[in-house]
N, CA, C and O atoms as a DFTB+ gen file, in Angstrom:
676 C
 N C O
     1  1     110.039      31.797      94.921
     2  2     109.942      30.590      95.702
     3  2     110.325      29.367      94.869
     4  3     110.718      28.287      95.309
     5  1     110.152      29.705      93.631
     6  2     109.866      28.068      93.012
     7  2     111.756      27.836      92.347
     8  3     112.254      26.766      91.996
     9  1     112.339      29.015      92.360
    10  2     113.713      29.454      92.414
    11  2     114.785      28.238      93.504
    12  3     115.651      27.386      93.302
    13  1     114.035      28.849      94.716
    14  2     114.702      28.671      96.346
    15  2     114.412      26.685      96.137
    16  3     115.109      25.832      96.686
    17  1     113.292      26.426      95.268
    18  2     113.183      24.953      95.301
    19  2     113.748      23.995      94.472
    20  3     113.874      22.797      94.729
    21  1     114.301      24.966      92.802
    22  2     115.009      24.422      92.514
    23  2     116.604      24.371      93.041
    24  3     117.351      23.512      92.573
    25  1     116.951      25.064      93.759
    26  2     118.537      25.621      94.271
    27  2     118.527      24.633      95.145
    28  3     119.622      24.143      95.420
    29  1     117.473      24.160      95.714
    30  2     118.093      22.980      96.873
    31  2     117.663      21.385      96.480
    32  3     117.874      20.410      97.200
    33  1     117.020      21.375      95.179
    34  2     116.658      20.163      94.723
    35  2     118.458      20.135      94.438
    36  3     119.240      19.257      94.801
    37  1     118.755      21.365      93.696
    38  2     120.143      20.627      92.838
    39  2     121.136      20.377      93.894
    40  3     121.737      19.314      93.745
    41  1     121.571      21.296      95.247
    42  2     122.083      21.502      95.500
    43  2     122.346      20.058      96.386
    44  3     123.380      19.448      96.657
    45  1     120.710      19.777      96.746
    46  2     120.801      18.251      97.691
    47  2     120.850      17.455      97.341
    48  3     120.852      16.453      98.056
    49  1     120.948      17.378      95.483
    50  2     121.314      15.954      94.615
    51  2     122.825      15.659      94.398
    52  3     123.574      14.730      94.095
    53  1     122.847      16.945      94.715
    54  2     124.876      17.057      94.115
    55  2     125.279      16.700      95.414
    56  3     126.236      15.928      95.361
    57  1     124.814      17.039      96.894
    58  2     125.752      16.725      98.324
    59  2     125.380      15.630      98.560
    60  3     125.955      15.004      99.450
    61  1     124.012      14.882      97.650
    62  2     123.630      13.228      98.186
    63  2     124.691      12.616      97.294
    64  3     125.173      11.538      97.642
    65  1     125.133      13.244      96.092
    66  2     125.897      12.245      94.924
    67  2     127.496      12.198      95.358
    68  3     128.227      11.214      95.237
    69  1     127.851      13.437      95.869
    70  2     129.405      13.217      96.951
    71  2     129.408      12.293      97.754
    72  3     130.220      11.369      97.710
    73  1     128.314      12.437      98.775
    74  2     128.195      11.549      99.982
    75  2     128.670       9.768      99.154
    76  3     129.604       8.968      99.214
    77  1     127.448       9.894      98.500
    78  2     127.181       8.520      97.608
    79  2     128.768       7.843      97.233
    80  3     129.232       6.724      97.454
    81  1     129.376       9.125      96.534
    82  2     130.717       8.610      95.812
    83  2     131.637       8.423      96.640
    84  3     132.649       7.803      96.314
    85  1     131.396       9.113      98.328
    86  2     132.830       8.892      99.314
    87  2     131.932       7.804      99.946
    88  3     132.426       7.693     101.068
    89  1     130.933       6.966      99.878
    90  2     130.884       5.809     100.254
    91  2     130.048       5.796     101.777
    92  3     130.155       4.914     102.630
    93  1     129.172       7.057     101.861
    94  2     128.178       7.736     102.807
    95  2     127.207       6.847     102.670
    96  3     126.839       6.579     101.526
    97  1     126.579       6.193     103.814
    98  2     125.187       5.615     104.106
    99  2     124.189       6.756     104.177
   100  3     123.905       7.530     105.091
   101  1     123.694       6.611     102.799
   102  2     122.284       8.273     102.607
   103  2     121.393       7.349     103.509
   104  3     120.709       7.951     104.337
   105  1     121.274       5.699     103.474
   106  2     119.465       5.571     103.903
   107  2     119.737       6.521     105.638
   108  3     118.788       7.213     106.010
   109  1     120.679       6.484     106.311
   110  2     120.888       7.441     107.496
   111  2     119.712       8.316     107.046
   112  3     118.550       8.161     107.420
   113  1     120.239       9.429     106.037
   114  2     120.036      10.720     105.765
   115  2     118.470      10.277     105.098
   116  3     117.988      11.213     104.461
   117  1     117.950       9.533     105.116
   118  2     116.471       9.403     104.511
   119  2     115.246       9.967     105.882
   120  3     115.198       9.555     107.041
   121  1     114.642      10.695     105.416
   122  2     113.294      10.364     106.693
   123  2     112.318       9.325     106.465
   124  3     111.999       8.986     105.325
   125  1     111.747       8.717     107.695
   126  2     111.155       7.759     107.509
   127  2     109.277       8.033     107.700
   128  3     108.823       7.677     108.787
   129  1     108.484       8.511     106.889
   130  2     107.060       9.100     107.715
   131  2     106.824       7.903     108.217
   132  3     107.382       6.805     108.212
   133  1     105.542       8.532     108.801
   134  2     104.291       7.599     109.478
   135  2     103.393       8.492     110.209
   136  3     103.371       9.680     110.532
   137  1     102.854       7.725     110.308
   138  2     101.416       8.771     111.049
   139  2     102.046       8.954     112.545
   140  3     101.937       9.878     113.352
   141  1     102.420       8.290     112.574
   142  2     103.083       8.621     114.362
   143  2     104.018       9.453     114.201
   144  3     104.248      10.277     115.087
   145  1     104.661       9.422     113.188
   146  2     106.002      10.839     113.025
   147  2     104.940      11.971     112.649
   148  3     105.217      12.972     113.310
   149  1     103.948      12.161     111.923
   150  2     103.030      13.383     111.614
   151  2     102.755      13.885     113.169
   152  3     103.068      15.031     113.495
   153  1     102.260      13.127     113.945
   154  2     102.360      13.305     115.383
   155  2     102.983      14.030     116.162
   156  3     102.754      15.073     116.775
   157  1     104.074      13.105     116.021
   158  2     105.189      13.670     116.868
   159  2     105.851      15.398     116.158
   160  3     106.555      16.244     116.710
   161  1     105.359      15.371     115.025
   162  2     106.111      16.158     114.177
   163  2     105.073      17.526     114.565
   164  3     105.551      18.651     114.418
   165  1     103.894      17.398     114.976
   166  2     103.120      18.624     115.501
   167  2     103.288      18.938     116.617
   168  3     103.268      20.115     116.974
   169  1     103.566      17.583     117.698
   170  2     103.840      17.864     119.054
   171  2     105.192      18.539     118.619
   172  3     104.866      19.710     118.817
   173  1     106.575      18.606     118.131
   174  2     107.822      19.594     118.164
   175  2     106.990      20.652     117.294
   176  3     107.818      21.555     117.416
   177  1     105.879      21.291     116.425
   178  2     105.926      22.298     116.342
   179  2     105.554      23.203     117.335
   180  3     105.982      24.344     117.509
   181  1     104.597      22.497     118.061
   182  2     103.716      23.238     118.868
   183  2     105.224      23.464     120.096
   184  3     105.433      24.644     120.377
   185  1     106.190      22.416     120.766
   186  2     106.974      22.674     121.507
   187  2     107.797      23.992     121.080
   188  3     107.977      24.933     121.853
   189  1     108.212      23.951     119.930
   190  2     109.077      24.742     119.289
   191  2     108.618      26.375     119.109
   192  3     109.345      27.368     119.093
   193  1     107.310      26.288     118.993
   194  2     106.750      27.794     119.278
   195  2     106.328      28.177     120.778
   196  3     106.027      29.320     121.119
   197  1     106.349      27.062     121.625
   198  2     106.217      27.956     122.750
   199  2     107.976      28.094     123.186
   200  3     108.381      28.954     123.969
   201  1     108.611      27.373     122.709
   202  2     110.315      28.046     122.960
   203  2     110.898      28.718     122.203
   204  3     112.116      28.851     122.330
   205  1     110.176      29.365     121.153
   206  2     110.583      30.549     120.832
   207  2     109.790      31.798     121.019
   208  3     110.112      32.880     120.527
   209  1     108.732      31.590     121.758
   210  2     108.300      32.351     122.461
   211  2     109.120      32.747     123.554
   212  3     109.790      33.780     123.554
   213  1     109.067      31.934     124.475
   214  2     109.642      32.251     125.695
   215  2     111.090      33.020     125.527
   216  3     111.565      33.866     126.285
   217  1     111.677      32.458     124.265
   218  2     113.203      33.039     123.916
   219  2     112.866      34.355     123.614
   220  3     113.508      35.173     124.273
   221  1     111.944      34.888     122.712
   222  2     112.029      36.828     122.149
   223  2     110.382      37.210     122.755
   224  3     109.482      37.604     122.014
   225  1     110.230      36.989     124.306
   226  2     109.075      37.826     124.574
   227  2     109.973      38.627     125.596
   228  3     109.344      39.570     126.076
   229  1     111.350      38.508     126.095
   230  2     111.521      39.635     126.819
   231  2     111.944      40.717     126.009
   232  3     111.989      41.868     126.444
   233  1     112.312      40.348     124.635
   234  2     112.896      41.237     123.863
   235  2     111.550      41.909     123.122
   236  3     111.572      43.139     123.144
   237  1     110.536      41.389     122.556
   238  2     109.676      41.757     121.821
   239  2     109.252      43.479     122.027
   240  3     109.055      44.278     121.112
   241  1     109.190      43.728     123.377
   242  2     108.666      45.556     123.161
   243  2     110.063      46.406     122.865
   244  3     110.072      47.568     122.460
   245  1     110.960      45.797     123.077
   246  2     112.567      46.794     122.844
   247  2     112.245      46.634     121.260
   248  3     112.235      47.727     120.695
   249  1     111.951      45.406     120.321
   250  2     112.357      45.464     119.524
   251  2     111.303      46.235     118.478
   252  3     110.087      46.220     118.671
   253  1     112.222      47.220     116.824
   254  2     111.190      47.448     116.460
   255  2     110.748      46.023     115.163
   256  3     111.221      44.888     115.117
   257  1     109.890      46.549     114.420
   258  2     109.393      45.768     113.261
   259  2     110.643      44.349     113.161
   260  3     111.666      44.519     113.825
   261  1     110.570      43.544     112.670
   262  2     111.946      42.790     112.168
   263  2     111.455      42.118     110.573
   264  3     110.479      41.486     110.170
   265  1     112.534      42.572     110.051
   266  2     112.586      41.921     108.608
   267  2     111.665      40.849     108.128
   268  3     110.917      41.259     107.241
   269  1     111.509      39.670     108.433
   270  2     110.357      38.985     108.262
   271  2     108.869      38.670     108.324
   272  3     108.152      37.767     107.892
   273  1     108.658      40.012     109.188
   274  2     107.383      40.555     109.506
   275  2     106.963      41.174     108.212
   276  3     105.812      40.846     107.924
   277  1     107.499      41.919     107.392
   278  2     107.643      42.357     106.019
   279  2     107.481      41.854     105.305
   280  3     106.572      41.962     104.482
   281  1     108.500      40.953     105.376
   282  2     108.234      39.623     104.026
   283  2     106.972      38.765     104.231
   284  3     106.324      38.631     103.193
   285  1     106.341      38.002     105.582
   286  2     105.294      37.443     105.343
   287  2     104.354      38.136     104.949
   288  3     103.507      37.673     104.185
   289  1     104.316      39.548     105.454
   290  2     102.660      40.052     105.214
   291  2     102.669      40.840     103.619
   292  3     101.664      41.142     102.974
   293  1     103.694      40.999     103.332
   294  2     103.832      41.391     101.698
   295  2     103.977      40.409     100.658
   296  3     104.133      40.506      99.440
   297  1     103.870      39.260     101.597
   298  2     104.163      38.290     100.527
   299  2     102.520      37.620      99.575
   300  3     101.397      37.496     100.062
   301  1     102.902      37.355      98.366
   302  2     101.758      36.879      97.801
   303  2     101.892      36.014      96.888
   304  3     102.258      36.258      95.738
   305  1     101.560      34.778      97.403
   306  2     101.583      33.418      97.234
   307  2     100.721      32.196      96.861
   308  3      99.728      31.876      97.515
   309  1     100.892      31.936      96.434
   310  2      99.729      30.440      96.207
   311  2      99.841      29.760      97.267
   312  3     100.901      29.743      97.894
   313  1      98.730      29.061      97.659
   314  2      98.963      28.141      98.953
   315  2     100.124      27.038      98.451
   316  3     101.066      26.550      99.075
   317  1      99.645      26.831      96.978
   318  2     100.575      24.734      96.604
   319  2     101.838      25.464      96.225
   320  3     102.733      24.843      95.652
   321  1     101.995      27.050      96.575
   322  2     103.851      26.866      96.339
   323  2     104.479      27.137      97.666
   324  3     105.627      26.818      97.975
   325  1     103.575      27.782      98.453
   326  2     104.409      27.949      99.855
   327  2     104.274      26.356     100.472
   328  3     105.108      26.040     101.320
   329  1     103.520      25.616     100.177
   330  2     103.526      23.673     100.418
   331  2     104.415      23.218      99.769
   332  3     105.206      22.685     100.548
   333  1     104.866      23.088      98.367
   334  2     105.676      22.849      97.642
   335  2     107.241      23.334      98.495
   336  3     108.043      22.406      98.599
   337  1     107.634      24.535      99.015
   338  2     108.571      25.344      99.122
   339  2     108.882      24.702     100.289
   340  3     110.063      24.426     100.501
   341  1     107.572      24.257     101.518
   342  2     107.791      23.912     102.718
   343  2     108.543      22.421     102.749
   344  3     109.357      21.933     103.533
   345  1     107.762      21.815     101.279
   346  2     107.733      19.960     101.986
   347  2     109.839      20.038     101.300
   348  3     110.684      19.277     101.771
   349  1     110.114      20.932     100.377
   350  2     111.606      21.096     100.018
   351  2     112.621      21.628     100.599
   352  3     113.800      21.376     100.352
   353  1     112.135      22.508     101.521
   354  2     112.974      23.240     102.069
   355  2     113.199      22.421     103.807
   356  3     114.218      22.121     104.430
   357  1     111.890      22.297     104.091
   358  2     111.722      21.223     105.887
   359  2     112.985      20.374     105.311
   360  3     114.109      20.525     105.790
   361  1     112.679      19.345     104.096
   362  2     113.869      18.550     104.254
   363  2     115.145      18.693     103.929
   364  3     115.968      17.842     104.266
   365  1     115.362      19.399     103.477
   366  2     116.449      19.985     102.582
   367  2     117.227      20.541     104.118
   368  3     118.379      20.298     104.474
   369  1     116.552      21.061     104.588
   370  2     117.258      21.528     106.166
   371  2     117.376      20.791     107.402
   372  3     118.369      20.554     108.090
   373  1     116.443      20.550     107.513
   374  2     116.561      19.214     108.408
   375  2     117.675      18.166     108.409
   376  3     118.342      18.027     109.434
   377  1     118.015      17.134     106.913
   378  2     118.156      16.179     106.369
   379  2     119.912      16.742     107.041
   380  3     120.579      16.331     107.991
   381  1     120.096      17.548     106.280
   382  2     121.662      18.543     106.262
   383  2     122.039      19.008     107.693
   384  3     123.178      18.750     108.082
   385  1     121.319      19.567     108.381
   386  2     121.411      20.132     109.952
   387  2     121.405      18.953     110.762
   388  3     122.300      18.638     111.545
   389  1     120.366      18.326     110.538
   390  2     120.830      16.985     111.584
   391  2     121.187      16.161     111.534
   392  3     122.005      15.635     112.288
   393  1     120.441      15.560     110.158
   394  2     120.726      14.468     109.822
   395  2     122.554      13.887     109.480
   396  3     123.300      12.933     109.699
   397  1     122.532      15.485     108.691
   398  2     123.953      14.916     108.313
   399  2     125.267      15.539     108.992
   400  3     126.309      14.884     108.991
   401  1     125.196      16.951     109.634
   402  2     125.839      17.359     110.448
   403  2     125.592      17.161     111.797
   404  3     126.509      16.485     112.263
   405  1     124.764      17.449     112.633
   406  2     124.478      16.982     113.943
   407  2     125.335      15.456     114.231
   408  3     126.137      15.162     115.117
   409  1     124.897      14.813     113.311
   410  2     124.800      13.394     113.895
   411  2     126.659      13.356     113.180
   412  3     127.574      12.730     113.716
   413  1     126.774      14.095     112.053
   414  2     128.716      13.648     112.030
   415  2     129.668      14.530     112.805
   416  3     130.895      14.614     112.758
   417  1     128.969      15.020     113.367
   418  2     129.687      16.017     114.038
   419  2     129.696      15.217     115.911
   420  3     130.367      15.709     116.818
   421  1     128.995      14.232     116.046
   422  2     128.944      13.557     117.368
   423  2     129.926      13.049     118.215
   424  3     129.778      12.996     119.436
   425  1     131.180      12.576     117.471
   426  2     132.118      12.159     117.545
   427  2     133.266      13.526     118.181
   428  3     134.410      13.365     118.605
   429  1     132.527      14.774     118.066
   430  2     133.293      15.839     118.597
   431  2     132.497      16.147     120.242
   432  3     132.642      17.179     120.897
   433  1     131.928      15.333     120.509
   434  2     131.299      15.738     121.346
   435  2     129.593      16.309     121.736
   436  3     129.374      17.174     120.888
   437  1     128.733      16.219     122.361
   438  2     127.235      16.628     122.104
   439  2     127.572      18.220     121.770
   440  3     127.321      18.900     120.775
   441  1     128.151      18.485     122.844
   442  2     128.078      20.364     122.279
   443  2     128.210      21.008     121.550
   444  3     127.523      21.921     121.092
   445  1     129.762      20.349     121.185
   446  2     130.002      21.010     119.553
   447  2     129.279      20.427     118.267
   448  3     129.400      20.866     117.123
   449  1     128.569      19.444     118.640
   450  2     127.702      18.731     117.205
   451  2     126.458      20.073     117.476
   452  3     126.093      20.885     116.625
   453  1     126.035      19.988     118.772
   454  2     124.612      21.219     118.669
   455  2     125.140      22.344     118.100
   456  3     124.950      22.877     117.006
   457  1     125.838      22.613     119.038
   458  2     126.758      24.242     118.459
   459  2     126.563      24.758     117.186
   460  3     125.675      25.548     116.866
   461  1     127.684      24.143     116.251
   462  2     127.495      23.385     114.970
   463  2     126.282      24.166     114.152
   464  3     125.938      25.265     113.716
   465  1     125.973      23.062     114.245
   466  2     124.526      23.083     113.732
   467  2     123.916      23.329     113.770
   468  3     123.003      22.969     113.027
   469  1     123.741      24.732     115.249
   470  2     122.681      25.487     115.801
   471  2     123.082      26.875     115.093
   472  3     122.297      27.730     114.682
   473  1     124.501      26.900     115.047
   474  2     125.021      28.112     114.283
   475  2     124.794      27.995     112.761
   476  3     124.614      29.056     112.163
   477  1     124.782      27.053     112.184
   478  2     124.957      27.207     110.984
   479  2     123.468      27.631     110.471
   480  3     123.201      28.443     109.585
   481  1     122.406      26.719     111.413
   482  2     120.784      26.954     111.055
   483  2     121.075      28.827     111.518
   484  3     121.023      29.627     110.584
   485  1     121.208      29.081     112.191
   486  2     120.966      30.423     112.678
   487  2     121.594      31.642     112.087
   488  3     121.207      32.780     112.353
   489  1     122.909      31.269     110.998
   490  2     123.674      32.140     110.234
   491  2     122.961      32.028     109.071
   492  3     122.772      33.106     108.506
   493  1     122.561      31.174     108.603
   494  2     121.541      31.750     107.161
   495  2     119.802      31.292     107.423
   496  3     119.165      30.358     106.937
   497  1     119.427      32.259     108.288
   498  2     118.009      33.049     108.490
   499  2     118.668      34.375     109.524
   500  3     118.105      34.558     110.603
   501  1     119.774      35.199     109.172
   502  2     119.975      35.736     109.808
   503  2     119.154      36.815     108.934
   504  3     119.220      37.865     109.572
   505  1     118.518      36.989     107.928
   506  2     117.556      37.748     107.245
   507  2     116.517      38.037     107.477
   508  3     115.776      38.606     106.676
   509  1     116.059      37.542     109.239
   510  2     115.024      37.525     109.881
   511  2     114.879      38.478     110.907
   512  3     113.971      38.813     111.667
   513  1     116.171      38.851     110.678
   514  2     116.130      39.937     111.962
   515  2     116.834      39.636     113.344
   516  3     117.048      38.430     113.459
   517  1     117.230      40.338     114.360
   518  2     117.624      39.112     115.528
   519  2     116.470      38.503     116.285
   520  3     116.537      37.387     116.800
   521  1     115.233      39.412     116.336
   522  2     114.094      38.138     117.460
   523  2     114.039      36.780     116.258
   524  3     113.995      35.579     116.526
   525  1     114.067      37.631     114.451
   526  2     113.782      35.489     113.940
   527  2     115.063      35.170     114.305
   528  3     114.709      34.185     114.954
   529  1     116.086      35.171     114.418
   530  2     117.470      34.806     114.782
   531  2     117.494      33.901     116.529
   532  3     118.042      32.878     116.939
   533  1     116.648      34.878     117.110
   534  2     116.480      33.875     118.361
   535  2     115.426      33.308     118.319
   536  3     115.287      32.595     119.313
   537  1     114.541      33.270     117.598
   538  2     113.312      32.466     117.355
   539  2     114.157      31.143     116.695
   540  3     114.233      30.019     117.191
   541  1     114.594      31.482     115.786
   542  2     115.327      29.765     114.838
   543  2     116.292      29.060     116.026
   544  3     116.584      27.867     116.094
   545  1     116.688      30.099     116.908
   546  2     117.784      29.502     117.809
   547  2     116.989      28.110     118.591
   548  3     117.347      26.939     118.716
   549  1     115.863      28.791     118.994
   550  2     114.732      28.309     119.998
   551  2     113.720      27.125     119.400
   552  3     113.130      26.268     120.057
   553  1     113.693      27.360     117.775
   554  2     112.947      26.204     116.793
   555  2     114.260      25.061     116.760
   556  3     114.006      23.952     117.231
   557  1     115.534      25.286     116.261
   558  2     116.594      24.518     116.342
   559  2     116.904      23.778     116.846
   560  3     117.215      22.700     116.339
   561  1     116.974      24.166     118.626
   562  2     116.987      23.359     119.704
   563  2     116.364      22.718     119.964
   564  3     116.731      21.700     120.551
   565  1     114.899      22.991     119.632
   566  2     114.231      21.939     120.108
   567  2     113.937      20.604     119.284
   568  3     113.361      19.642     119.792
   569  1     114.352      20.634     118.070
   570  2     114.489      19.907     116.632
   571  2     115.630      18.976     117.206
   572  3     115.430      17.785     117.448
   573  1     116.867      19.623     117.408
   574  2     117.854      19.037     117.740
   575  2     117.891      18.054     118.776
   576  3     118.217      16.870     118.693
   577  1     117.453      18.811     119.911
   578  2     117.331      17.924     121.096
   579  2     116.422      16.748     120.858
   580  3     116.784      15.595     121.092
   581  1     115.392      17.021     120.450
   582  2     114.531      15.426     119.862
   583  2     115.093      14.865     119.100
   584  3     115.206      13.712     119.516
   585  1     115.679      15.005     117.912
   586  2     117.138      14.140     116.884
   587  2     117.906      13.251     117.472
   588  3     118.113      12.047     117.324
   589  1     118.541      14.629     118.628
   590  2     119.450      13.091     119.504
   591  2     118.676      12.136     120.246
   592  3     118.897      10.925     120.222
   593  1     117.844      12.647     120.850
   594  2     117.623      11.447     121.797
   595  2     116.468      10.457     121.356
   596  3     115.925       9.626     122.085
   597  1     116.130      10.771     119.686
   598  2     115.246      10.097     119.179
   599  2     115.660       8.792     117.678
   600  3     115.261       7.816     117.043
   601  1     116.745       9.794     117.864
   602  2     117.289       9.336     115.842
   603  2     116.450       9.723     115.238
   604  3     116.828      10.008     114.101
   605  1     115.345       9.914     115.422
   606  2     114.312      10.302     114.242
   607  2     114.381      11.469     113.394
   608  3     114.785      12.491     113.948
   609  1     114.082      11.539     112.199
   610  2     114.005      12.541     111.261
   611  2     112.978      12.826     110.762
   612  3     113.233      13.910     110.239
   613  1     111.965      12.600     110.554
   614  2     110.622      12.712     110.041
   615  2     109.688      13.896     110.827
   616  3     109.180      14.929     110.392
   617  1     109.691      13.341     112.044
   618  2     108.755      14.756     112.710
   619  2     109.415      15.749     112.893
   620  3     108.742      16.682     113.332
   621  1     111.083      16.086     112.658
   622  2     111.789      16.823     112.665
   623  2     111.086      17.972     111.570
   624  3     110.641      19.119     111.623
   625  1     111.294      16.855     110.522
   626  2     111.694      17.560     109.217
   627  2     109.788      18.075     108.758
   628  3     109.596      18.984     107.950
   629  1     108.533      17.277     109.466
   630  2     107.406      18.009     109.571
   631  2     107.384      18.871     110.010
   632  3     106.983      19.820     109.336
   633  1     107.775      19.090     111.339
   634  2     107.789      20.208     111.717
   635  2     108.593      21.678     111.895
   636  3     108.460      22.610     112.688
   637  1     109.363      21.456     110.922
   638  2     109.702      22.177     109.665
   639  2     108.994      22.856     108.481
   640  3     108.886      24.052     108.210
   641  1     108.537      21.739     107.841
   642  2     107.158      21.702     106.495
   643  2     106.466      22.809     107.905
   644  3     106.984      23.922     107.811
   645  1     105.604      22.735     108.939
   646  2     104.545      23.081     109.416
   647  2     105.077      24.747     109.528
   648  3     104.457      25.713     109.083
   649  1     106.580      24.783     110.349
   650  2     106.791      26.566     110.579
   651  2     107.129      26.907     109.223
   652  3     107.253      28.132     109.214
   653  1     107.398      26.324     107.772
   654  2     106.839      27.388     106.937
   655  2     106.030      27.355     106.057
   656  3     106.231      27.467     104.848
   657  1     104.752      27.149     106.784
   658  2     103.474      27.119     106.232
   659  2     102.655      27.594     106.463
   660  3     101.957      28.238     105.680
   661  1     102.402      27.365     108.067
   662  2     101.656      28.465     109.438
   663  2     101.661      29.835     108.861
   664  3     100.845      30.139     107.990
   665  1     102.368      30.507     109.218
   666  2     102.967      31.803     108.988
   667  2     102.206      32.546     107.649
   668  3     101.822      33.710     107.537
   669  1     102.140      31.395     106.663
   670  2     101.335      32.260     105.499
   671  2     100.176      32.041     105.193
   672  3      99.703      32.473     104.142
   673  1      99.048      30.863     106.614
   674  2      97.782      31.140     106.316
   675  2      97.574      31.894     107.096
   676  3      96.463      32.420     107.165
């Protein structure tokens, strides 16, 4: 884990320092908290798990075990690194998926900015199996859809921090 946190510290200092050098407005790409984004940021988790519910409960008895079912319950962790892993990784994904693709990708149109960015979140957690594959589809969307019609990034990117944190108490 503490691996996966340095790979995206570097990785999101080096794509903030491009941005920076081609003359990219990062404060965009900043989240802004507040207690009202902590808020809002539980109301999209709680939305986001009942739509990925609804997305893999017709599939759930076809399917067997899926890959991530494995990894959480074998996993053994400290609570302050799966927090650590969450508050780096929520933004690290978020920041990049919406912040910085969603929203540059707008200019092509709403669909292909979701598209986008719904594919790209959904091609690397494809290690989840396909129900996590339509589960992220179903967390994505609903991230997304509040992005656009909010600008906001903060309860996005909490409720993010929150789905990978849940999962391992």
């Amino acid at each position: 884990m503490l691996g996966l946190i340095g790979m995206e510290v570097v990785f999101g200092a080096l794509a903030l320092l491009v941005l920076y050098l081609r003359g990219y407005s990062l404060s965009s790409l900043y989240p802004s908290p507040s207690l009202a984004g902590l808020g809002k940021g539980i109301g999209l988790y709680i939305a986001s798990l009942i739509a990925s519910w609804i997305a893999i409960a017709p599939f759930i008895a076809s399917q067997p075990s899926q890959p991530i079912d494995a990894l959480v319950s074998s996993a053994s962790v400290s609570l302050s690194s799966v927090v650590a892993v969450a508050l780096v990784n929520g933004a690290y994904e978020e920041i990049f998926l919406l912040g910085f693709l969603l929203k540059g990708l707008r200019g092509y149109g709403l669909s292909v900015a979701l598209g986008v960015s719904l594919l790209v979140r959904v091609l690397y957690h494809l290690y989840q199996g396909p129900l996590g594959a339509v589960s992220i589809l179903a967390f994505g969307l609903v991230l997304s859809l509040y992005y656009v019609k909010t600008n906001a990034l903060f309860p996005a990117v909490f409720a993010h921090v929150l789905a990978d944190i849940i999962p391992f108490l």
